[in-house]
N, C-alpha and C positions, 0 to 999 in steps of 0.2 A: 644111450646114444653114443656114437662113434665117431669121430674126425678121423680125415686120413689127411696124407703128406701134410706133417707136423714139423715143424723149424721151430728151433730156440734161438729169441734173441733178446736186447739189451732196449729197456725202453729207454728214448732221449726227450722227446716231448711230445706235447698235445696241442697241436696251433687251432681246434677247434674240437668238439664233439664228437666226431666225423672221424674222426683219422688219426694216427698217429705215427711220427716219426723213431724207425726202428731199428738197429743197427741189426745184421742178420751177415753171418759170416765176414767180417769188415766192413760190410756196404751198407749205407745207410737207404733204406725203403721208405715210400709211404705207404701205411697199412692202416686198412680199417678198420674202426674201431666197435664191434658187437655189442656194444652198451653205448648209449645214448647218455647214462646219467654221471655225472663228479666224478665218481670214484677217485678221489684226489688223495684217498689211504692208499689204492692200489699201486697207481701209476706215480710214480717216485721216481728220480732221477736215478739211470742204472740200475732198476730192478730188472730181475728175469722175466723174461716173456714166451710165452709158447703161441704160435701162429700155425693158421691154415694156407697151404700156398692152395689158392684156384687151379683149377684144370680147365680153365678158359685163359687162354695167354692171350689173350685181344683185352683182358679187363683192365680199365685204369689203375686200378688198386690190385696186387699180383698178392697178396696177406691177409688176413682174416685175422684180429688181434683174439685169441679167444680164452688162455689162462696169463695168472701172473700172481708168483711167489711174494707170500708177504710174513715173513718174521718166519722162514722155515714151511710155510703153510701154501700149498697148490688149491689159489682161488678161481675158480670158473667165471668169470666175467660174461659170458658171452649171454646177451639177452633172451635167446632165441630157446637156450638150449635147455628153460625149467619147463616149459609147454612140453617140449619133447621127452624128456623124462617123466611127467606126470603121465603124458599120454599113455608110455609104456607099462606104467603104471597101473592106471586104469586099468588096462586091456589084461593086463594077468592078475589085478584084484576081481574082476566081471569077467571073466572067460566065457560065459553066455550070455552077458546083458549085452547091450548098444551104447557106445561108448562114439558121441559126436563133439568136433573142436571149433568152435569161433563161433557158437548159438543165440541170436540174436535174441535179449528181454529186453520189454523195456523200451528204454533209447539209446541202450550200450550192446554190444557185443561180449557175452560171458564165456570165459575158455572153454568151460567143458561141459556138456549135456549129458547125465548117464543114466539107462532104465537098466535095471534089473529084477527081474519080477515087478513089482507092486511097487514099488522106488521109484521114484521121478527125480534127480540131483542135479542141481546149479553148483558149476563148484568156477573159483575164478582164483587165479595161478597169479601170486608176486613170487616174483627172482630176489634172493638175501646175499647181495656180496659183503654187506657192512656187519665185523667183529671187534671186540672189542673184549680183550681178556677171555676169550671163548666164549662169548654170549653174543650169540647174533640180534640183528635189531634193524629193522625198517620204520618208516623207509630211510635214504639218504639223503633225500633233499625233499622238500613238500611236493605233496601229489595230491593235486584235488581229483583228480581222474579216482586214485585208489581212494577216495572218499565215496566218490559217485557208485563205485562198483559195490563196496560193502552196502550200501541203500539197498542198493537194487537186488542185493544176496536177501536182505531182511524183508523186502516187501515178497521177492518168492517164496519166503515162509507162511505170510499170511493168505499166499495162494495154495495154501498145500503142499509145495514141495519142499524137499530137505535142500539147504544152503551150507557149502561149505569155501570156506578160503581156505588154498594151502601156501604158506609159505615156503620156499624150497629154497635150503641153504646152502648155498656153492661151495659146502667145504664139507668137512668133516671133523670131528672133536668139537662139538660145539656141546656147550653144557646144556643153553636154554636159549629161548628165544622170546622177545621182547618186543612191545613197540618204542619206535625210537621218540619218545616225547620231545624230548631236547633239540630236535628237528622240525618235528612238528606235531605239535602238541592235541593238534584237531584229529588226526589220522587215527590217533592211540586211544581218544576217546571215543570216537567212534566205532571202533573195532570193538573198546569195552562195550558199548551200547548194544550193537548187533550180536555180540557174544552174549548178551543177557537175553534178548529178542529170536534168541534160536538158531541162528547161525552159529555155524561148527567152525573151529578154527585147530588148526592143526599145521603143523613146523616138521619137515624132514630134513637131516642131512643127510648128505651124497657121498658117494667113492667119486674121487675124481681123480685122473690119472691126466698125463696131456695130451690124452687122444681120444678120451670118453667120460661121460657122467653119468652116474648112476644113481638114483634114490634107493638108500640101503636100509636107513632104521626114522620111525617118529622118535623127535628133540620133544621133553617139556616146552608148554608154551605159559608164559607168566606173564599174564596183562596186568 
């Protein structure tokens, strides 16, 4: 996936989830914020920041917050953008299957629906900005939501079809990927559970530059 008109600036604060204040060539901006969750590793007083300026000049927010260097290391923060690299994904793993995104099971919406010949696949997309010594680890803060989705990956198992979660990790050099228990301790067991019940679970990291993200190679996953 690709960003265009990219600006480098200096983060100064986060007065709520939403947005963030950003200095960008001396001026200080409000810019918003493509992640919804903490990231309270990322965003650090005067870290680097890389932003999208809109091409609608009528928008309240003129910035898209969407990378931010942490110890040397170009993290993709932006929520949006691991659906979009799986997708591209997809589409050049299945060059002839059917490759559908936001498939309603269930009582949730699962990201991605794929047939290829005789396959039926449930696969549902977590975004990985949380490192630690190069081992990536979700989640960041408790998700009962990402409880409910692995359910519902394991009971499409017992309907026949293959389930898979991928983890997608917004960096690169990552040794291995982890659940984060010490966050929350339910998420990691469960992910054990469903990984013993037949759901697939699978960790990529990415090329990511400040202008695009790429899924390049599968990370070991170590539950």
């Amino acid at each position: 996936m690709k960003y265009k008109n990219i600006f480098q600036g200096k983060f100064i604060s986060r007065p709520n989830r939403f947005i963030a204040n950003v200095e960008i060539d001396g001026m200080v901006h409000v810019c918003h914020v493509k992640n919804t969750g903490r990231c309270k590793e990322l965003l650090t007083e005067n870290a680097v920041v890389y932003l999208e300026k809109s091409d609608n000049p009528n928008r309240k927010t003129q910035f898209d917050l969407v990378c931010v260097v942490k110890n040397h290391r170009l993290i993709n923060m932006d929520s949006y953008a691991p659906n979009i690299a799986v997708g591209e994904y997809l589409r050049k793993l299945y060059p002839n299957g059917i490759v559908k995104s936001e498939c309603k099971y269930g009582k949730s919406r699962l990201d991605f629906y794929v047939e290829d010949g005789e396959r039926k696949i449930f696969i549902e997309v977590k975004g990985v900005t949380l490192e630690d010594e190069n081992i990536a680890r979700f989640p960041d803060a408790p998700t009962e939501r990402g409880i409910k989705h692995l359910l519902e990956l394991a009971q499409a198992v017992t309907e026949g079809y293959e389930a898979m979660a991928f983890f997608v990790v917004q960096m690169n050099n990552i040794v291995h990927f982890t659940p984060n228990d010490i966050t929350h301790q339910a998420f990691g067991d469960t992910l054990r559970k469903v990984s013993k019940e037949g759901v697939k679970i699978f960790a990529f990291e990415c090329n990511i530059t400040t202008d695009s993200m790429e899924i390049t190679k599968e990370v070991p996953v170590v539950l």
